[in-house]
Residue, then its C-alpha position, 0 to 999 in steps of 0.5 A: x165334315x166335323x161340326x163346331x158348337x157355336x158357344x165353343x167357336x165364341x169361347x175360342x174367339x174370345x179367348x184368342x183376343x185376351x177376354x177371361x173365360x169361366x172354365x165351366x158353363x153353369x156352375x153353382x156356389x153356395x154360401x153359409x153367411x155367419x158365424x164361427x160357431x155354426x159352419x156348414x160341413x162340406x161335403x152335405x149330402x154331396x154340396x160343398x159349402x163356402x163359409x163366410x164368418x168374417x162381417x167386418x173383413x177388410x175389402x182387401x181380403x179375397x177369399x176364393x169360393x168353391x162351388x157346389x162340387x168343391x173346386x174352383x176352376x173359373x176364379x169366382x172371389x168373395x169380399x166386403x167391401x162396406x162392412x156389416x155390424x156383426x154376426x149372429x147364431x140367432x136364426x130362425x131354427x126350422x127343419x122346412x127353410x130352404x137351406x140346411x139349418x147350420x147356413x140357414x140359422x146364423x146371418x150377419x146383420x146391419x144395425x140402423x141406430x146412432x152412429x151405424x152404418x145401416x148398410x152392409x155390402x158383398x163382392x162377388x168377383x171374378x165372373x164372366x165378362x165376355x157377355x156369354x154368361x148371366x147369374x141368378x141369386x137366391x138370398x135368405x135370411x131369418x131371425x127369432x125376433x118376436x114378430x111384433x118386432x120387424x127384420x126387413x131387409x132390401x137387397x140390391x143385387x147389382x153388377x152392369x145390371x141390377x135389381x132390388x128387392x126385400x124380405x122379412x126375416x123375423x119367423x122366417x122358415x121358407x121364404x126367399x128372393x131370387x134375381x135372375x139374369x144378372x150381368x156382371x160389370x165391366x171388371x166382372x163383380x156383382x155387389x150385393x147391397x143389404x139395407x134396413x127397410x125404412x118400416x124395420x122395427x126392434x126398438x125407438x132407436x134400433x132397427x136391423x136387416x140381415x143376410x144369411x144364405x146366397x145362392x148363386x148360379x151361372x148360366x149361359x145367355x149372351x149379350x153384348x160384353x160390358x165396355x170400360x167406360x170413360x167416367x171423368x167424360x160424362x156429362x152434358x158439359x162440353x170439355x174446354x179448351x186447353x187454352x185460355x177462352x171464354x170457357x177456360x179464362x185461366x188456361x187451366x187443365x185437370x187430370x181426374x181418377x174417378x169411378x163408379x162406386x156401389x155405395x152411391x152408384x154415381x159419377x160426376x167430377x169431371x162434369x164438375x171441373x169441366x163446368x168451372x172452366x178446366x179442361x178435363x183429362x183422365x188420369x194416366x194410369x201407366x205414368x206419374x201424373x207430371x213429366x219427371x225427365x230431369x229438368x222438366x218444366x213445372x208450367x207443363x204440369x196440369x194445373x190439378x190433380x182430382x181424384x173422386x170419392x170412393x174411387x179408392x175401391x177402385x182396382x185401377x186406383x189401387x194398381x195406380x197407388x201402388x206403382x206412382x202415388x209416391x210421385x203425388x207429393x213431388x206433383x205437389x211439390x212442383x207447384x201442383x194443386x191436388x184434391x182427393x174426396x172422401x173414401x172408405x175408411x175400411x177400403x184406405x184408412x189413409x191416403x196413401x199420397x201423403x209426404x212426411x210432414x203429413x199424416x191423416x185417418x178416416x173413420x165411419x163418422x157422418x154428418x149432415x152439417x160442416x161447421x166452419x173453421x176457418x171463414x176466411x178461407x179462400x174455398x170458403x168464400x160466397x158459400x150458401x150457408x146455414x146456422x147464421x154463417x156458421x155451417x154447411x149443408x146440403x141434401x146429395x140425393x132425393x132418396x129417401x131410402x138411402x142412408x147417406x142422402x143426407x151426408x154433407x160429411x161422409x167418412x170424416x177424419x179422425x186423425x191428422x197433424x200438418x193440416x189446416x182444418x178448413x170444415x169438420x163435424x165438431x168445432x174443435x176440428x176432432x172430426x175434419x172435414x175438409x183440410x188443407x196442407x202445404x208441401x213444396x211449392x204446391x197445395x192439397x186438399x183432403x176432403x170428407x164430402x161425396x159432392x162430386x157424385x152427382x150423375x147416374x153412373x150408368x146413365x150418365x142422368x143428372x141426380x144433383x138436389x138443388x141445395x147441392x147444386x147451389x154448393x157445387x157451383x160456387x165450390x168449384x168456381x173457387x177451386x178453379x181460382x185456387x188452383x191458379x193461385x197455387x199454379x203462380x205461387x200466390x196463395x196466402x199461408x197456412x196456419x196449422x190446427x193444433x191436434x185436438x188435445x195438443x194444445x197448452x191447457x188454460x191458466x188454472x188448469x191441472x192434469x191426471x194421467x192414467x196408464x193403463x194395462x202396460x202389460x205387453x209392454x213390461x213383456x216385449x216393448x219396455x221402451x213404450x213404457x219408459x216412452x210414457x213415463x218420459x212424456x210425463x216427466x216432460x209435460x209435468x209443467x206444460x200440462x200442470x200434471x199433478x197425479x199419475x195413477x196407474x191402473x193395473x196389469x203392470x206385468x203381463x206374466x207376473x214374471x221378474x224380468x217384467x217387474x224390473x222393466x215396469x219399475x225402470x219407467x215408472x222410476x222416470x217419475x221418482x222424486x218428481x211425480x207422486x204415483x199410485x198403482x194397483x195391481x191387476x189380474x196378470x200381476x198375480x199367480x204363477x204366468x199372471x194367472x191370477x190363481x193365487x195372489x203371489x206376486x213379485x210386486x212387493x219386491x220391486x215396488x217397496x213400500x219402503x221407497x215411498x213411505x217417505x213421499x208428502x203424498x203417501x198415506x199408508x198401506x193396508x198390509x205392512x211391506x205390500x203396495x197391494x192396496x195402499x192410499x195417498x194424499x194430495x190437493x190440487x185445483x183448490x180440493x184436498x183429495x184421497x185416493x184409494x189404491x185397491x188390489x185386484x179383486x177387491x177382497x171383502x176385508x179389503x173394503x172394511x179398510x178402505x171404509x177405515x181409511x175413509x172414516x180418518x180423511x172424512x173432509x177429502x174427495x176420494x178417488x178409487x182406483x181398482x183394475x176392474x170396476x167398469x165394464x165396456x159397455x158404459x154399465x158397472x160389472x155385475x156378476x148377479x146380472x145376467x142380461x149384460x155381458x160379463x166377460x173378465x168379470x173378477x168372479x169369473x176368475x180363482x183369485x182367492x178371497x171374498x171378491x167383489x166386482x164394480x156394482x158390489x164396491x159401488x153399493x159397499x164404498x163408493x156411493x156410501x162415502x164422498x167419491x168422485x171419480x172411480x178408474x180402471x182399466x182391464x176390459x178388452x174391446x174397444x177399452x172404453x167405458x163411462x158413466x156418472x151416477x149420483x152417491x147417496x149425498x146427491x153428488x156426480x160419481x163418473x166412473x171411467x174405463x180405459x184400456x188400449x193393450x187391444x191395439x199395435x204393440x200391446x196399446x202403441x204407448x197411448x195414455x189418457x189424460x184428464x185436464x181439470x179445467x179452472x171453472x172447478x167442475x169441467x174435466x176434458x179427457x184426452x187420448x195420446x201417444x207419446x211415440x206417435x205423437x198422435x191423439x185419439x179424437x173419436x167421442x169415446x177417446x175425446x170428450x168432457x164432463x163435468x163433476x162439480x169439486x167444490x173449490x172455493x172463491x172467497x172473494x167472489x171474483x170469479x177467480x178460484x181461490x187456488x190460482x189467485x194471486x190474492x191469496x196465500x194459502x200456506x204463507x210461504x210468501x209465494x201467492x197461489x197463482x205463482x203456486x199454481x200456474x207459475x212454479x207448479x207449487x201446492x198452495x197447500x204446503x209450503x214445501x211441495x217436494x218435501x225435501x226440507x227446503x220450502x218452495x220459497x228458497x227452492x224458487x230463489x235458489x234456482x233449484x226445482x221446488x216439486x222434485x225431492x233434492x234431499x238425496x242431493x242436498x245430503x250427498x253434498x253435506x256429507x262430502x263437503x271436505x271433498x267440495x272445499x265447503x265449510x259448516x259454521x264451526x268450522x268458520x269460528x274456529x278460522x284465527x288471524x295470522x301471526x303477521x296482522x301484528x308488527x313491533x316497529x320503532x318501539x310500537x305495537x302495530x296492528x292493521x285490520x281489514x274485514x274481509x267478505x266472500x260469496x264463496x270462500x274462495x274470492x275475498x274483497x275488502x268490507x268496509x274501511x282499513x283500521x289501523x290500532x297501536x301502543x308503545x312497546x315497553x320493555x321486556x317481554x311480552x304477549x299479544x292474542x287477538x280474540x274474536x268473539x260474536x255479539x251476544x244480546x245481554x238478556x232481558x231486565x226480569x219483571 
């Protein structure tokens, strides 16, 4: 008789009924987790490796693992699904670890500092569901920290079943933590989790934990297979009926996607709704959520749709949005109410539900307090609050040890438009919190708080705090009467919040634009370029702009195609927008090398076409714009600005200095492609402890260069600078700092660059808005071409550099845009200057085209745009326009038929005649009419005209 191994006989069962089998019973797989730099070679000594070098990789990207004798046969998948903050080559180096040194001497590492999330989390996917197999981890990790420093980690290893553990890894050669018996979930994953120990210590503000090396090995050990579970049916909450009852005074039901997430292990919406009064069901995951047959009736609608936090890491939500979620929106539209809660940034950036008229973005930014936008909102009403009314707060969890316990908002927004903000974690709505848009007929909600996670996702145990419970119970009560609102087509209008940055600026207030680095769009997007230069052409007005500074990498290969798109859109701004611009590295050399400094600049931006401008001062080398300086006054301070090369030459700076000597009274502006580095620190080649990369020195560029710290200890905190641009650095492309020059003043120096963004930096520019107390300037972030503004603190965000403008009278007005003054006598006052007309109160002909301002504004034409070439095009055609000059007039003699012999007498009638244009005449004043007797013989009249000359005055 032919006998059976059991585990064979269970696998063939198992098999039969559609359960996914691991091809092998015990199977071991090996994971480097590190760096590009340091990669395990497999095979070592016969083991394959898997290197995993990716820290910050979406959840999204899968990567298939080998094991230890290179194949995979039983589908196991490696992903992150909450990113780490980096990876290092800094590992403790020791022959005895229990690993080779190329895994065992690079980690990836979670930071706990202001603004880091202290938490970094993998995915191991793809194990055994069927309850035949377990798995035993090994983790290690070092760090070549001094040991007065402390790198604890606590990892988590979790699937059905779960356990945690810690370990030090400062000087760490041997030591290693070991979960065993771990049963994966229902979906066959195991997480594990790694956090900073709360007694981890670097520095006051910094504290790291880190992760090198995984084990994992399977092996066979049976238990009961992990069962699907209902996660919106958990809870001591009895579901209400459908209909109207006690429990469900309005009839109202609700469909729920939610499920239990690794950030917080927890569940709890259904038992929300279900306690407010709605009958709870899940949601359909083979349907749209509402009947979509032609001419179905929206009453049968659920009355709402909720989806959970975080379950967007869910592949059931994923697979879901894929097949309906462009149905969501026409649920809403039918009168529907939908409310998603927060979700991962690196997991949906986006939700993917949002109609045309929407559009929202997350990012990792966390908050203990929600201030309140908008008070007299309906889900806002008779909630607990703090700060006098003005915010809300709430603990989610009794866990000390968990970076997100204290999270009132977790994974704010950033982005948004059509929206009205009702919470947010500032009070100028940059980071929303909770808001809502309309659509249709219906309403939804976005939300950034996780106060729906209030049951232990496993066993269903209450987890809820008391402050959080206190929130829940009123925010739900609203929902619910929010929720029938919508359903009877009665709630109140919304008003949309402005993006931050959109709105009109404040009366007195000016602007600068900054272009950054447009090289990729000189190369491949010119129309982004031109899209810029347009909205400025557009804005100049609305945002009172008075200067636009460029700051290098106009081309990105130095090549002709490029410099003539770069001066196409820059030509958006002739004549009406005075500019300045530099070069940068990519503009020099052979394919923007920067080898040498040939360039095709001089031979598209010619000295010649600017020398003309009232703002022009000069340049330091005839026929070249490499380094040039102009001036201009806005905001009651005349300015200088100092337009200096790439590289700057010593030679350069000896100008610079001469230029300055001339314009002592002025407030200087230098702008230079390279001077601020992007980590908030001046680009310093003799200082070796901060990163230097793209330093000018690192380049050939020939000539005695200097970097931002040699031009800041030359020129600018030698002479009365207060601003310093550039642009150059990759990275995140920001940088800032304020110094004081060696008068005492503020200096801010300010880096901007977004080529590191879609289609070479997807059209952004900045724009500072000077505000009219004469010392406050707000920094904006926006996109013209997706009419999209940048809204996190290094994009958005203000400063203050006092500019000295005067108030004479001591009103509280400055005198640049008060209507008691006239600066330049030209009989416009300097607010209509200012705030009416966009007129410099400092010249009485803005432009420069040899109209004043005055007559401009009174002819209808536009007093800041040069209509010179217009004005000369008419005087030179003016016989093809039937015009004439005053000689030409002069000349104009009376015809023959004004005189008439009749009856012996001379007649003559006389009628003055006027005219607007030459061409329609009506009579001035009254006819006259002269006479006198003919006589004999011949004779012969003339009419004279002659102008009225003033005898000259009696001499003295």
């Amino acid at each position: 008789m032919q006998t059976t191994n059991h585990f064979t006989m269970k696998a063939a069962i198992l098999a039969t009924l559609g359960f996914p089998l691991l091809a092998q019973a015990q199977e071991r797989f090996l994971l480097d987790i590190g760096s590009t730099s340091r990669l395990t070679t497999s095979p070592a000594s016969g083991t394959y490796w898997n290197n995993l070098t990716a820290p910050t990789a979406p959840a999204t990207t899968v990567t298939t693992l080998v094991n230890t004798a290179g194949v995979n046969t039983s589908g196991v998948t490696f992903a992150v699904t909450d990113p780490f903050a980096f990876s290092s080559t800094n590992g403790h180096a020791s022959t005895s670890a229990p690993y080779l040194y190329s895994a065992s001497s690079d980690f990836w590492a979670v930071q706990n500092n202001p603004g880091k999330d202290a938490r970094g989390v993998i995915r191991i996917g793809g194990l055994d569901t069927t309850g035949t197999k377990v798995y035993d981890f090994t983790l290690f990790a070092s760090s070549n920290r001094a040991l007065t420093q402390k790198l604890i980690a606590d990892y988590t290893v979790k699937g059905f079943t779960s356990e945690k553990k810690s370990l030090e890894a400062v000087g760490n050669t041997s030591n290693t933590v070991t979960f065993t018996g771990i049963q994966p979930d229902w979906r066959g994953n195991i997480y594990i989790t790694t956090d900073v120990n709360p007694q981890s210590y670097s520095t006051a503000t910094e504290s790291y934990a880190v992760l090198g090396v995984v084990d994992v090995q399977s092996r066979l050990e049976t238990r009961p297979p992990v069962v699907a579970p209902v996660y919106s049916a958990m809870g001591a909450t009895p579901n209400p009926p459908e209909e109207v009852s006690p429990a469900n005074p309005k009839g109202l039901t609700a469909y729920v996607l939610e499920s239990k997430d690794t950030y917080s292990n927890r569940v709890g919406l259904g038992e929300l709704l279900r306690r407010a009064g709605f009958n709870v069901k899940p949601l359909p995951l083979d349907a749209p959520p509402f009947n979509n047959a032609p001419g179905a009736d929206f009453n049968e609608d659920v009355d709402l749709v909720a989806i959970g936090s975080f379950a967007s890491d869910d592949p059931d939500y994923q697979a879901y949005m894929a097949q309906y979620g462009d149905f969501l929106d026409d649920y809403v539209d039918r009168a529907g109410l939908l409310i998603q809660f927060t979700q991962a940034d690196q997991t949906e950036a986006k939700p993917p539900f949002l109609p045309d008229t929407q559009d929202a973005s997350r990012n990792d930014a966390d908050f203990t307090k929600a201030l309140i936008l908008e008070k007299q909102h309906l889900m806002m009403q008779g909630l607990p609050t703090v700060d006098n009314g003005n915010a809300i707060q709430f603990t989610l969890w009794n866990e000390p040890g968990n970076a997100h316990t204290d999270n009132t908002l977790w994974e704010s927004y950033f982005q948004f438009f059509g929206f009205n903000v009702i919470l947010s974690g500032d009070n100028r709505a940059r980071t929303p919190g909770f808001m809502e848009g309309a659509y249709g007929q219906g309403r939804f909600f976005l939300s950034a708080m996780g106060n729906d996670k209030i049951l232990n996702g496993e066993t269903g145990e209450p987890t809820e705090t008391p402050s959080l419970r206190a929130f829940n119970d009123v925010f739900f009560a609203n929902l619910y009467n929010y929720a029938d609102l919508v359903r009877n087509l009665a709630t109140p209008p919304i008003e949309i919040t402005p993006q931050p940055g959109s709105s009109t600026i404040p009366e007195g207030a000016w602007s600068i634009v900054l272009l950054p680095d447009t090289q990729i769009y000189s190369q491949n997007y010119p129309g982004l370029f031109e899209a810029q230069t347009a909205w400025i052409a557009d804005n100049i007005k609305d945002r009172n702009i008075k200067f636009v500074l460029h700051l290098g990498d106009i081309t990105n290969v130095n090549s002709v195609p490029e410099w003539k798109f770069a001066r196409k859109a820059m030509s958006n701004l002739d004549g009406i927008m005075p500019y300045a611009f530099v070069t940068g590295n990519h503009d020099y050399g052979p394919g923007g090398n920067a080898a040498t400094r040939d360039t095709f600049l001089n031979d598209h931006f010619k000295v010649s076409q600017y020398q003309n401008w009232p703002t022009f001062g000069g340049v330091k080398d005839a026929g070249k714009m490499d380094n040039s300086f102009h001036l201009f006054s806005a905001g009651g301070v005349d300015f200088i600005v100092l337009a200096l090369e790439w590289a700057v030459q010593d030679e350069t700076v000896v100008w610079a200095q001469s230029v300055l000597n001339q314009y002592p009274n002025r407030t200087a502006i230098l702008v230079t492609h390279a001077f601020m580095n992007n980590n908030d620190f001046r680009y310093d080649h003799l200082d070796t402890t901060k990163p230097q990369t793209y330093n000018p020195h690192d380049y050939s560029t020939p000539g005695l260069k200097n970097d931002g710290e040699q031009l800041w200890n030359k020129l600018v905190k030698n002479n009365n600078f207060a601003f310093t641009f550039n642009g150059h650095v990759l990275g995140d492309g920001t940088g800032f700092r304020i110094d004081n020059n060696n008068a005492g003043k503020p200096v801010a120096q300010m880096l901007a660059n977004y080529q590191m963004r879609n289609l070479g930096g997807e059209a952004y520019l900045r724009v500072l808005e000077f505000q009219p107390d004469g010392k406050t300037v707000k920094v904006t972030t926006h996109s013209p071409v997706y009419n999209n503004y940048l809204t996190t603190t290094d994009q958005d965000f203000q400063f203050e550099v006092p500019l000295g403008a005067a108030d004479a009278d001591n009103d509280g007005i400055l005198d640049y845009y008060d209507e008691d003054f006239d600066d330049d006598n030209d009989g416009l006052n300097n607010y209509l200057e200012h705030s009416v007309y966009g007129t410099s109160s400092k010249t009485a002909d803005t432009d420069g085209d040899g109209i004043s301002d005055a007559k401009e504004i009174a002819a209808g034409t536009n007093p800041v745009r040069n209509d010179r070439p217009e004005f000369d095009a008419v005087k030179e055609n003016r016989d093809d326009l039937g015009l004439f000059t005053r000689d030409d007039l002069m000349d104009v003699r009376p015809s023959p038929t004004l005189i008439d012999v009749k009856d012996g007498q001379v007649k003559l009638d006389f009628q003055l005649l006027q005219s607007p244009d030459l061409i329609e005449w009506s009579p001035a004043g009254e006819k006259m009419e002269w006479s006198m007797p003919a006589g004999n013989g011949t004779r012969l009249f003339r009419l004279r005209m002659d102008e009225q000359v003033p005898a000259p005055a009696p001499a003295h």
